[in-house]
C-alpha positions in Angstrom: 126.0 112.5 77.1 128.7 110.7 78.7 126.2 109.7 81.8 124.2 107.8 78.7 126.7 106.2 77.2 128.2 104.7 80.6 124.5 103.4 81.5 123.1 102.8 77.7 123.8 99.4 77.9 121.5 98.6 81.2 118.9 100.9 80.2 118.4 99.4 76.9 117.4 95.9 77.8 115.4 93.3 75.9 112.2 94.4 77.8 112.9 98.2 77.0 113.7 97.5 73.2 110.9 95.2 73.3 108.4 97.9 74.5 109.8 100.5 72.4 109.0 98.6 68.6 105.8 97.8 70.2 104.4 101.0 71.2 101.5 102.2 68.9 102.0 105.7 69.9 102.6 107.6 66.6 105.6 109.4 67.8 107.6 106.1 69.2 106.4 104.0 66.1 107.5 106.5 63.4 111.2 107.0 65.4 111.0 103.1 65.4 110.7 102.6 62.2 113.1 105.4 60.9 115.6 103.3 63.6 115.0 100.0 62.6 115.7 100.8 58.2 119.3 100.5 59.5 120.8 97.0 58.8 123.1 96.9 61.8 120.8 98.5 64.2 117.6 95.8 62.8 119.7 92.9 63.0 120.6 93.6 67.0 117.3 94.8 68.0 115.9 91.9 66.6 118.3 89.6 68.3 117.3 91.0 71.8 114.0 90.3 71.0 114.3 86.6 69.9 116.0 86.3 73.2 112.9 87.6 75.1 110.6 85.4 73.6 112.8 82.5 74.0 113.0 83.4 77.7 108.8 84.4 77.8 107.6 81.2 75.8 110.2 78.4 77.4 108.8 74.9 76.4 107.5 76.1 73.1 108.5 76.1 69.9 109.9 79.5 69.5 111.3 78.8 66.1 107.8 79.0 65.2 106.6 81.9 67.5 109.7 84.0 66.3 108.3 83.6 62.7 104.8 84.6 63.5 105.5 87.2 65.6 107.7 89.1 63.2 105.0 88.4 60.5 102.1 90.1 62.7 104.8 93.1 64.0 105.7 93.8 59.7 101.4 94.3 59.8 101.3 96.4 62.9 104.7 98.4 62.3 103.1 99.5 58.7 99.5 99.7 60.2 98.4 97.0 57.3 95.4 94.0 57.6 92.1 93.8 59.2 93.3 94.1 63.1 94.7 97.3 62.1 92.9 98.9 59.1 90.9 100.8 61.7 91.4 104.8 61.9 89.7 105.1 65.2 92.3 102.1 67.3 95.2 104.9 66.6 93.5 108.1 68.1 92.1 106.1 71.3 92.4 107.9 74.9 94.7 104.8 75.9 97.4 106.2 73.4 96.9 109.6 74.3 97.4 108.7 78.0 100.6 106.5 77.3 98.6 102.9 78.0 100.4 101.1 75.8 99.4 97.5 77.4 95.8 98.7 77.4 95.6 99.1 74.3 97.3 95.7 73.2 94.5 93.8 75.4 92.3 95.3 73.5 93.2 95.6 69.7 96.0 93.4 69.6 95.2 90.2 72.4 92.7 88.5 70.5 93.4 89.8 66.7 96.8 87.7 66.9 98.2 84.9 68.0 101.5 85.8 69.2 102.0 89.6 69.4 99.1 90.6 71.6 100.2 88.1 74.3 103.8 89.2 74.2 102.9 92.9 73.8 100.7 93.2 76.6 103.5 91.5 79.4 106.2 93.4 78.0 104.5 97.1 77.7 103.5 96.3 81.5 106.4 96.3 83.1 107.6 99.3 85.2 111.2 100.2 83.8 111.7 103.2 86.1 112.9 102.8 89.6 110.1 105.5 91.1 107.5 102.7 92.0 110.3 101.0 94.1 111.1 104.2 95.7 107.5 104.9 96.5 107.7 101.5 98.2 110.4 101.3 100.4 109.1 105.0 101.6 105.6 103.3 102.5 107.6 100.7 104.4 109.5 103.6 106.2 106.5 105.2 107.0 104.4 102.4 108.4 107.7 100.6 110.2 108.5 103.1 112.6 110.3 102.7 115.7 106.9 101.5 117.4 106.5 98.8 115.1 110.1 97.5 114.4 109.0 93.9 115.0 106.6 93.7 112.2 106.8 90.7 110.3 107.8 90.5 106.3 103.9 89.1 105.4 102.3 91.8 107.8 104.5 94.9 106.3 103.7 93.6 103.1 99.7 93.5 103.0 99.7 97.0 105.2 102.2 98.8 102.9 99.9 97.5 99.7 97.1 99.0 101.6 98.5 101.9 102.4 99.9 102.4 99.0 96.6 101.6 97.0 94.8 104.7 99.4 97.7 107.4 98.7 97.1 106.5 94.6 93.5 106.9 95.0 93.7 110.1 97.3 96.1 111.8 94.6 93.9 110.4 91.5 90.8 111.8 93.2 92.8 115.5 94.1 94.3 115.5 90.4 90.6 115.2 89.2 89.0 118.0 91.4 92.3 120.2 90.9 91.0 119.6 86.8 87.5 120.6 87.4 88.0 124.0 89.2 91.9 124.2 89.4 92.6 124.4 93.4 93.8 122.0 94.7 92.5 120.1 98.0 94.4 118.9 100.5 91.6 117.6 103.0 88.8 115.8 100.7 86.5 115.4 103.6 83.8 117.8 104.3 85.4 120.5 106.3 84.4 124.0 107.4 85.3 125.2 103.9 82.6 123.3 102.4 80.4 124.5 105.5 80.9 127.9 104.8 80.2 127.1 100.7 77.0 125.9 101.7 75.9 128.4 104.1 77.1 131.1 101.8 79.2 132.7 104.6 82.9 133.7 104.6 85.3 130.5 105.7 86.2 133.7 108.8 83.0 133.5 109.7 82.5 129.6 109.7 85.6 129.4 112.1 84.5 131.7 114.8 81.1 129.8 114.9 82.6 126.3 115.6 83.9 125.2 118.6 87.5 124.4 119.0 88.1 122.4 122.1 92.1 122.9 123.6 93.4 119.5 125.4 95.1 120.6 129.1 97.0 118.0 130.5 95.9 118.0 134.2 99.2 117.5 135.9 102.5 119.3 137.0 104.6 117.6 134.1 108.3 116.9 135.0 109.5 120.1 132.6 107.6 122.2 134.5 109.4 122.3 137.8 112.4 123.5 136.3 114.8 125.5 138.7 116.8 127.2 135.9 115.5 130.4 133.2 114.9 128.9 129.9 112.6 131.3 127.1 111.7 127.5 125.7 110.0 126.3 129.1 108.2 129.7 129.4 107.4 129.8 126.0 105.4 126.1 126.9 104.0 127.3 129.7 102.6 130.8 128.6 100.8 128.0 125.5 100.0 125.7 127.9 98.2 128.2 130.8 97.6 131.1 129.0 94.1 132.4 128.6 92.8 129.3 131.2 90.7 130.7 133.7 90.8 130.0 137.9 88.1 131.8 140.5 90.7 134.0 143.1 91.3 131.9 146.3 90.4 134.9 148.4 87.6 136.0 146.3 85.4 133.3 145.1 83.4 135.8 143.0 86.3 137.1 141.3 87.6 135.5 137.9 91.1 135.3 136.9 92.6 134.7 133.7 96.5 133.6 133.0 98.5 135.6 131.0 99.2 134.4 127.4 102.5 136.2 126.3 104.7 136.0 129.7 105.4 134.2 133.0 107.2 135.3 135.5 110.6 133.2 136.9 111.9 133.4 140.5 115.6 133.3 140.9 114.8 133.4 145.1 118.1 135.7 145.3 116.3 138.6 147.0 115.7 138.9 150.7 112.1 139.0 150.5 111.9 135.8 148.4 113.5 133.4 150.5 110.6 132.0 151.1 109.3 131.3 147.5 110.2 128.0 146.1 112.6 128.9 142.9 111.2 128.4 139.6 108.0 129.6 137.0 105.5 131.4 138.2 102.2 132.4 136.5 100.5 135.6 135.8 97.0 135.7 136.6 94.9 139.3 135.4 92.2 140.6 136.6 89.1 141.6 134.3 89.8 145.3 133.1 93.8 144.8 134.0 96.3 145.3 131.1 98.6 142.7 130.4 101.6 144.9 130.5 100.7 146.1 134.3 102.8 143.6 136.0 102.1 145.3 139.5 98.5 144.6 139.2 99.0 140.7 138.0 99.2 138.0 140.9 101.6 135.2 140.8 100.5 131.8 141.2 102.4 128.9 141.7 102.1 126.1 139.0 101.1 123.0 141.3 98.1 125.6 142.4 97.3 126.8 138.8 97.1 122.9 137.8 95.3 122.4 140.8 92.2 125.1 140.5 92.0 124.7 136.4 90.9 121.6 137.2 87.6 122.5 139.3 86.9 126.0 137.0 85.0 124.4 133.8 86.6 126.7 131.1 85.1 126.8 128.3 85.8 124.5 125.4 89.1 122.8 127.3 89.4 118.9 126.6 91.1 118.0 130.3 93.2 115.2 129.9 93.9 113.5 133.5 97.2 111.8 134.3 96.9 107.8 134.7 97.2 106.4 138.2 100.4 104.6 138.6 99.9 101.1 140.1 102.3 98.0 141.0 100.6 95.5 139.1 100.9 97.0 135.5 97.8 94.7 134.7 96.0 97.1 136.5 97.1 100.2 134.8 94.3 102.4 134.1 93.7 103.9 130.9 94.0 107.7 130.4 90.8 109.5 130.4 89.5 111.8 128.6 87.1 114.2 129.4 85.7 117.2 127.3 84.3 119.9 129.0 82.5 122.4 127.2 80.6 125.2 128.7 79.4 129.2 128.1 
């Protein structure tokens, strides 16, 4: 109560207080009315009203608007004359849904001559701060560090955009999550949908399509690292494993990378001082288990890199490395190239 009373008086504005006596809501209008049967509280709600319209209809004579406006708010307040002698304008969906302006443009706007007008720009206005904070978090979002230099007009129109296409996307989940209650994250036709018109399971669907796995094509610098880190072979084992290379002695003979370890060489042994220190993968044999170490060759990473390249494993999108050149003009672009085979 004491967090109320310390921001009462900047809640309750002339816009809020205006609002509130104006809402046709039966709820609001009966607490309202029970509100306003008090002298002292009537006499300074009324005030902040007068000062509203003398700020909304500057240039007019608002000696005269005052007048008319309390005239027409005594009919709607008590639900009393032809504009609002109507059972049905009380039980609309706009009041069930809390559109109080919608339902001033369309009972009250052209029934009156003051009230409508003034109901509809003052039952319109956001009082809440969420809409701002939604805002500033779509700025946030589409000023990033790439696009710090974006100018004031350009932020402006994008984050509109942007905003307009999150409301729709949540309006258009709230309605599906009303029809069936689930809710759908992805509203494009996905392999969920597939699988609903196949009449498969959604397992099944997802073992049939093809998932191609990008490979970058290079030796990247975090590779070459001289020092035993679980992270790095944790990359590598996600990056190599399961990849497939034909044996450099046996071209008939496939080889496959392991996909839960690799192997790091610390050269401190006598028989290794001639291995380069660093990762090293595991490459199996068909038939061999992955926990026979003995039977697993080690292959150097430049080499791995080097043979995935010409084996075409299946459904692997190789990415190549650009060419560096001195002339940045002359850059060429990455490229892409899916391969998919059986």
């Amino acid at each position: 109560m004491q967090c109320w009373n310390k921001r009462r008086h900047l809640l309750l504005h002339n816009f809020a207080i205006a609002a509130w006596i104006l809402s046709p809501i039966p709820e609001i209008m009966k607490h309202a009315r029970d509100i306003m049967e008090n002298v002292e509280d009537n006499l300074r709600y009324r005030v902040q009203v007068d000062d509203l319209i003398d700020r909304l209809f500057h240039g007019e004579d608002t000696g005269k608007v005052k007048d008319i406006f309390w005239q027409e708010w005594d009919d709607f307040s008590d639900k009393r004359g032809v504009a609002y002698d109507r059972d049905f304008i009380w039980n609309g969906t706009n009041i069930e849904n809390g559109e109080t302006y919608k339902w001033h443009k369309l009972y009250t706007l052209h029934t009156t001559k003051v009230l409508g007008k003034f109901a509809c720009r003052v039952t319109s206005k956001i009082l809440g701060i969420g809409s701002a904070e939604r805002s500033w978090g779509d700025v946030k979002h589409i000023k990033n560090s790439k696009r710090s230099h974006i100018s004031a007009d350009r932020i402006e129109k994008s984050v509109t955009i942007f905003g307009a296409s999150c409301a729709q996307k949540a309006a258009i989940q709230q309605k599906l999550k009303e029809e069936d209650g689930t809710y759908k994250s992805n509203l494009f036709f996905d392999d969920e949908d597939l699988a609903i018109s196949l009449k498969i399971e959604h397992q099944d669907v997802i073992k049939a399509l093809p998932c191609a796995r990008p490979f970058n094509a290079w030796v990247e610098d975090w590779e070459l690292t001289k020092k035993k880190n679980i992270e790095i072979e944790t990359k590598l084992v996600r990056k190599y494993g399961g990849l497939k290379v034909k044996d450099l002695d046996q071209e008939n003979v496939v080889l496959t990378f392991s996909e839960t370890s690799a192997f790091f060489e610390d050269c401190k042994g006598p028989s290794n001082i001639h291995r380069a220190k660093g990762y090293y993968l595991y490459a199996i044999k068909e038939g061999v288990s992955e926990n026979d170490f003995e039977q697993m060759e080690q292959w150097p990473i430049t080499e791995a890199n080097r043979e995935i390249s010409k084996f075409e494993n299946a459904a692997v999108q190789m990415i190549y490395k650009p060419k560096s050149s001195s002339n940045k003009k002359n850059l060429k672009k990455e490229k892409n190239v899916r391969v998919t085979c059986v």
